[in-house]
C-alpha positions as CSV (number, residue, x, y, z in Angstrom):
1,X,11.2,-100.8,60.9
2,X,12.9,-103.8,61.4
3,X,15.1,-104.3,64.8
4,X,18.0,-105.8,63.7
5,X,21.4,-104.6,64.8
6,X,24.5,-103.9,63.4
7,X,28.1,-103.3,65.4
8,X,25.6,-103.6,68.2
9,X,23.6,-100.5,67.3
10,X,19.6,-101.6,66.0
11,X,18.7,-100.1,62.9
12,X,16.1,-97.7,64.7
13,X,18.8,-96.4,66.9
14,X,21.1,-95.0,63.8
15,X,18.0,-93.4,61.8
16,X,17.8,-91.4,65.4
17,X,21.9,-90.8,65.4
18,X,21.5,-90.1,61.7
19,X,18.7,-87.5,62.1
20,X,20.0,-85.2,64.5
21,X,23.5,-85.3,62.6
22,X,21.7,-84.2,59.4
23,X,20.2,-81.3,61.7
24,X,23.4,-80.8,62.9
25,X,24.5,-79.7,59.5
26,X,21.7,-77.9,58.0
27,X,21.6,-76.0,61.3
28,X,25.6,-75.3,60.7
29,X,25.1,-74.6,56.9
30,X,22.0,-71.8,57.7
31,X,24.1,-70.0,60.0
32,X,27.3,-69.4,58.2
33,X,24.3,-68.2,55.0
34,X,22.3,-66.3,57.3
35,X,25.3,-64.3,58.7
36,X,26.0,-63.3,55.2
37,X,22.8,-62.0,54.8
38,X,22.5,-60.5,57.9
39,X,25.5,-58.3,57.0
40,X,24.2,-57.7,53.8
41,X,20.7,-56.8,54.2
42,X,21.1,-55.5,58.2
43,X,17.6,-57.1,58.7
44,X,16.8,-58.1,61.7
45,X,14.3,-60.4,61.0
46,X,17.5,-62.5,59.2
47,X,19.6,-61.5,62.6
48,X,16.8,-63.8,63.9
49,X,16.6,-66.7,61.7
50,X,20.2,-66.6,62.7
51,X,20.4,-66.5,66.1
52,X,17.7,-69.3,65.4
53,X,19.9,-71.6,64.2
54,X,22.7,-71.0,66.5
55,X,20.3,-72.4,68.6
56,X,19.5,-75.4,66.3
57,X,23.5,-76.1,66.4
58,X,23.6,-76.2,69.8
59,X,20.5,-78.1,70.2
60,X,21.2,-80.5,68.0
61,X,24.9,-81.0,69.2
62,X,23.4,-82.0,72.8
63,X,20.9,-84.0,71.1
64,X,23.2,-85.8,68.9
65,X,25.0,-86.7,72.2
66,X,22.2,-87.4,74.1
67,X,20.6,-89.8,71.4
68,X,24.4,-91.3,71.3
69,X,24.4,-91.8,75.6
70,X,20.9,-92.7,75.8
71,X,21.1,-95.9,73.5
72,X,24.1,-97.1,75.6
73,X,23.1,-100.6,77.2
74,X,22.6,-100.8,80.8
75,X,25.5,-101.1,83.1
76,X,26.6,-102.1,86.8
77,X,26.2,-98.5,87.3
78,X,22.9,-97.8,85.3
79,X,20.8,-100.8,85.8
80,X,18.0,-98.8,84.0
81,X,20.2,-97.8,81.2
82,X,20.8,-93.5,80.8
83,X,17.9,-93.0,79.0
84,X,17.7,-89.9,81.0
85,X,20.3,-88.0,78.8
86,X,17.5,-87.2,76.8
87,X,15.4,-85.3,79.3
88,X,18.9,-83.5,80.8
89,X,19.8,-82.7,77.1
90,X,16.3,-80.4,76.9
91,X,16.8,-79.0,80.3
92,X,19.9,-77.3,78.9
93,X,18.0,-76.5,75.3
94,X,16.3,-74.3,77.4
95,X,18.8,-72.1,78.7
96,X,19.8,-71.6,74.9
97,X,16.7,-70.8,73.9
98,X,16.4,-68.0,76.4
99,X,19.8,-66.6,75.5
100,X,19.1,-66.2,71.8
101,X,15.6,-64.7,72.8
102,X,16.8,-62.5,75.2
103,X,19.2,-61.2,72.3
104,X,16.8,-61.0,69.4
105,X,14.3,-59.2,71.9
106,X,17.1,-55.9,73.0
107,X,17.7,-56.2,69.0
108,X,14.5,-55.6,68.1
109,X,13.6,-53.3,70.8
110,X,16.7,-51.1,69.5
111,X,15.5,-51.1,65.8
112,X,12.0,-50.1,66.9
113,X,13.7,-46.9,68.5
114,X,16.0,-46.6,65.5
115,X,14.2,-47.9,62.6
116,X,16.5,-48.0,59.4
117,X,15.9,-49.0,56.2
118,X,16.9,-53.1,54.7
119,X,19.7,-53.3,52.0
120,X,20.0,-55.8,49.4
121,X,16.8,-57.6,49.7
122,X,17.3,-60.1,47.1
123,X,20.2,-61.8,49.1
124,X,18.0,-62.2,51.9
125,X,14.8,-63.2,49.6
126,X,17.4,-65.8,48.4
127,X,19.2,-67.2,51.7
128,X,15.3,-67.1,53.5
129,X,14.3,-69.5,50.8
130,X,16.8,-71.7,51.0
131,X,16.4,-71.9,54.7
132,X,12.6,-72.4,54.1
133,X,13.7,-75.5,52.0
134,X,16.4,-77.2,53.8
135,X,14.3,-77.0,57.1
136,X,11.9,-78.7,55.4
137,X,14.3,-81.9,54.2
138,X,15.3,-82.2,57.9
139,X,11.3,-82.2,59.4
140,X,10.7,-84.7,56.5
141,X,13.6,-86.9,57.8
142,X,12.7,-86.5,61.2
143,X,9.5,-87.3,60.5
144,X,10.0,-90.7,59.1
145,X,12.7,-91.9,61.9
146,X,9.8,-91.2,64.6
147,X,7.5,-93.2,62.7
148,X,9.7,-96.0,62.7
149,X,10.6,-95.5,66.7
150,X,9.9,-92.5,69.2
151,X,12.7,-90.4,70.6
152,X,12.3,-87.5,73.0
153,X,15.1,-86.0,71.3
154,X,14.6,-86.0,68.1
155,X,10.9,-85.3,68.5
156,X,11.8,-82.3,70.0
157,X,13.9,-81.1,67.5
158,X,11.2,-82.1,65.1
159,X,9.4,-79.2,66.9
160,X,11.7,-77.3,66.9
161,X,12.6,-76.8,63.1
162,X,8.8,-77.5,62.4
163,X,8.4,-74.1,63.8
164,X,11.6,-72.4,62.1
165,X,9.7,-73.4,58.9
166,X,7.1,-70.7,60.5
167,X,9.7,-68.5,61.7
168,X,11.4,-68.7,58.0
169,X,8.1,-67.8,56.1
170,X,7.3,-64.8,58.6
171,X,11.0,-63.1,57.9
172,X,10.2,-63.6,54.0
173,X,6.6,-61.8,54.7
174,X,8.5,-59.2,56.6
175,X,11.3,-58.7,54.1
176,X,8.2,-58.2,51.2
177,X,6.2,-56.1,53.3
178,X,9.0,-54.1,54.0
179,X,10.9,-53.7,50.1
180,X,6.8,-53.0,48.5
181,X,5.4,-50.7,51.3
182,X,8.2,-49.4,52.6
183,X,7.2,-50.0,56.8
184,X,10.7,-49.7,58.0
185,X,8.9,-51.3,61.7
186,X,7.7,-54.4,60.1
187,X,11.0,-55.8,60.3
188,X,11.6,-55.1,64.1
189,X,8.2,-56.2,65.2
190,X,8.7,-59.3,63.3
191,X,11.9,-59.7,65.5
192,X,10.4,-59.3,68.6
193,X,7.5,-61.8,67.9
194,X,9.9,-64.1,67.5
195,X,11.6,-63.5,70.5
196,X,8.7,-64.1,72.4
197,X,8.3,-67.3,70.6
198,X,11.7,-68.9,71.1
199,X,10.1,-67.9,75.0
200,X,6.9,-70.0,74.9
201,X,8.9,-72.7,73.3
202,X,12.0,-72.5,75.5
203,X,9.1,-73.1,78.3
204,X,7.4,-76.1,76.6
205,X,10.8,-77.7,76.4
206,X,11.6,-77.6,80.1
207,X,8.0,-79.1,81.1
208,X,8.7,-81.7,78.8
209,X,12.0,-82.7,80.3
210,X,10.7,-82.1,84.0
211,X,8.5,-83.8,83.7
212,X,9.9,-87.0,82.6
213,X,13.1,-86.8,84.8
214,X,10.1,-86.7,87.7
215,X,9.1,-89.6,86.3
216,X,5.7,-89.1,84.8
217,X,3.2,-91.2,84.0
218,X,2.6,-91.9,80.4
219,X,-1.0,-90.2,79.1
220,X,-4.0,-92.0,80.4
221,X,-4.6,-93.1,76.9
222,X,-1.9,-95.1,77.0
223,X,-2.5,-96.9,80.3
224,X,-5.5,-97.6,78.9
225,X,-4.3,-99.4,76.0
226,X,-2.2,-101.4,78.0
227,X,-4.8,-102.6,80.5
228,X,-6.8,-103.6,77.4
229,X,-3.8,-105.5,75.9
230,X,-3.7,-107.7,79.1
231,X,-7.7,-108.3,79.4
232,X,-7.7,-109.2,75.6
233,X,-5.7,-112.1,76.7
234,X,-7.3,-115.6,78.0
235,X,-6.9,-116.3,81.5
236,X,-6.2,-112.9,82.8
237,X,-9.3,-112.0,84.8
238,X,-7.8,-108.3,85.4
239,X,-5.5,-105.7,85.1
240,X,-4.5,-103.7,88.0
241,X,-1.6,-101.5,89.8
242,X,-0.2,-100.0,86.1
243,X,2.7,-97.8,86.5
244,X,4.5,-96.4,83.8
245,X,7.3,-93.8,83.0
246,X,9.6,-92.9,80.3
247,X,13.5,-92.3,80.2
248,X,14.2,-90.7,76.6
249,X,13.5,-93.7,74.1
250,X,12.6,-96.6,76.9
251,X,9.4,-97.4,78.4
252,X,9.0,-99.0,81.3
253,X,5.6,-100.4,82.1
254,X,4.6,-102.6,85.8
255,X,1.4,-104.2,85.7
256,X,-0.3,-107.1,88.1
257,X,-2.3,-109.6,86.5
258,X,-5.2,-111.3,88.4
259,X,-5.6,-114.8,87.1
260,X,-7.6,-117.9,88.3
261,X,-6.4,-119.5,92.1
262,X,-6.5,-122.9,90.3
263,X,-3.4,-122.2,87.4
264,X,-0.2,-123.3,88.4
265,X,2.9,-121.8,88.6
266,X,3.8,-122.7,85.3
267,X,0.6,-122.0,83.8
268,X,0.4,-118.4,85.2
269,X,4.3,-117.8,84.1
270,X,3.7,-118.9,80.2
271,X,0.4,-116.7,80.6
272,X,2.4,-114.0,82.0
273,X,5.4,-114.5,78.7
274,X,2.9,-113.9,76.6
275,X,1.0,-111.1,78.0
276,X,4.5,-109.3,77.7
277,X,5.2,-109.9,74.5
278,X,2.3,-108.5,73.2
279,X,3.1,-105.5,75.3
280,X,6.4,-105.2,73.5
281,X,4.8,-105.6,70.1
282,X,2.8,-102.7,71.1
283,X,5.7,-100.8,72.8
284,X,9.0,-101.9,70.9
285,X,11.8,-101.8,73.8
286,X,9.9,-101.5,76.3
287,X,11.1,-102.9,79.8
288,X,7.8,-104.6,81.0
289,X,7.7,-106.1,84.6
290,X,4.3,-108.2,85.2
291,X,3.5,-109.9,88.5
292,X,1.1,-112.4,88.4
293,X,-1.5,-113.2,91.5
294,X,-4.6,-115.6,91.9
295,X,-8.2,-113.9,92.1
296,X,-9.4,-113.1,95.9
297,X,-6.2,-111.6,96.3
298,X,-6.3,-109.7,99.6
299,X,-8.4,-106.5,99.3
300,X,-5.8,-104.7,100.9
301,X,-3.2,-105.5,99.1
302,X,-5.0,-105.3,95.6
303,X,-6.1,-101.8,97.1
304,X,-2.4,-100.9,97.4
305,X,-1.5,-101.6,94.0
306,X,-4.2,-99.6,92.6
């Protein structure tokens, strides 16, 4: 994907803005259909979906600003730009997530007491596929903007809907099971499964964003590839002292390079230029800080940035 900008805003940056407003929408669309069904059918299994994607709205309302505050340039303020309202955005996803949970779960607990039989099944056979199919445009969107850039946000929203795709075809099972067999419980225990779910995905979302407001190293893969992107290059004898973390959609990578005691200072600069852009190439926007130092370096010191 090419870089170039328009009103100031790269090309990358408004496939992100553009994704989480199409998610936005769907999610806005589902839940006005989903009510109607809901009301229809009484299923809670489509109570769920729906509570789902009240979550979806919301999420993707805090990601759409997030995305929005976190491409902001740095200012006299931020000096490492507010790539951070990504992270902070999750942290409050989660708090969502448990709310809707916590509601489908007393739901579902109540119809297992009460069981009671599903009305109008074709209306929710009929909103549960459409669901099944818009989700599916949105993950397929998503999809392509993070292959042309990563973004904390929208990947996790890809995850998000990736698994309401799940969530979708297990109310459709549970809407079949219960119109041919007749198990008045399916549709309950379906519920609560996906209670427990939204649970073990609220979680995963409030690692994820701990972890990189703590500052986290990226995976040791990565580190990796970046010590073997500054040994490829001639001149650089090693690669030492790598530290890395992530604020939403910037990197930001330190590395010293040992180079011969004999280079100048120009020599080891233009080395240093080019070690960086290659970095970049590898890590589009990345905010890469090398130092450069002669071999024999002072054990101590070299120790230090290890």
């Amino acid at each position: 994907m090419t870089s170039e900008t328009e009103g100031g805003v790269s090309l990358v940056q408004r496939l992100h803005r553009r994704a989480t407003e199409i998610s936005l929408s769907v999610a806005l669309l589902l839940i006005a259909i989903k009510l109607f069904a809901y009301f229809a059918t009484q299923s809670i299994s489509v109570l769920s979906t729906a509570l789902d994607s009240g979550l979806d709205a919301a999420a993707s309302l805090l990601n759409l600003a997030a995305v929005r505050l976190a491409q902001q340039p740095p200012d006299d303020e931020h000096r490492f730009g507010h790539g951070k309202a990504e992270p902070l955005a999750g942290l409050a996803q989660t708090i969502f997530v448990a709310v809707s949970a916590g509601i489908l779960i007393a739901s579902s607990i109540a119809g297992l007491l009460n069981p009671a039989p599903i009305h109008n099944e074709a209306i929710g056979f009929a909103v549960i596929i459409v669901s099944i199919a818009l989700t599916g445009l949105v993950v397929a969107f998503q999809r392509y903007a993070l292959k042309q850039s990563p973004s904390v946000a929208v990947a996790a929203d890809e995850i998000h809907y990736r698994g309401d795709l799940y969530l979708n075809l297990g109310v459709l099972v549970s809407l079949l099971l219960s119109k041919s067999l007749g198990w008045q419980l399916i549709d309950p225990l379906f519920g609560l499964g996906i209670g427990f779910y939204l649970i073990i995905n609220s979680a995963r979302i409030f690692q994820q964003s701990f972890q990189m407001l703590m500052d986290r190293e990226l995976p040791d893969e990565d580190r990796e590839r970046i010590r073997r992107i500054c040994l490829t290059h001639q001149g650089v004898l090693d690669a030492y002292g790598i530290r890395t973390r992530q604020a939403g959609p910037r990197i930001f990578i330190h590395v010293t390079l040992e180079m011969e005691g004999s280079l100048n200072l120009r020599s080891a600069h233009f080395i240093g230029q080019e070690v960086e852009a290659e970095l970049v190439a590898a890590y589009p926007g990345a905010e890469i800080i090398i130092h450069e130092e002669p071999t024999g370096v002072d054990g101590r010191r070299r120790a230090a940035a290890l």
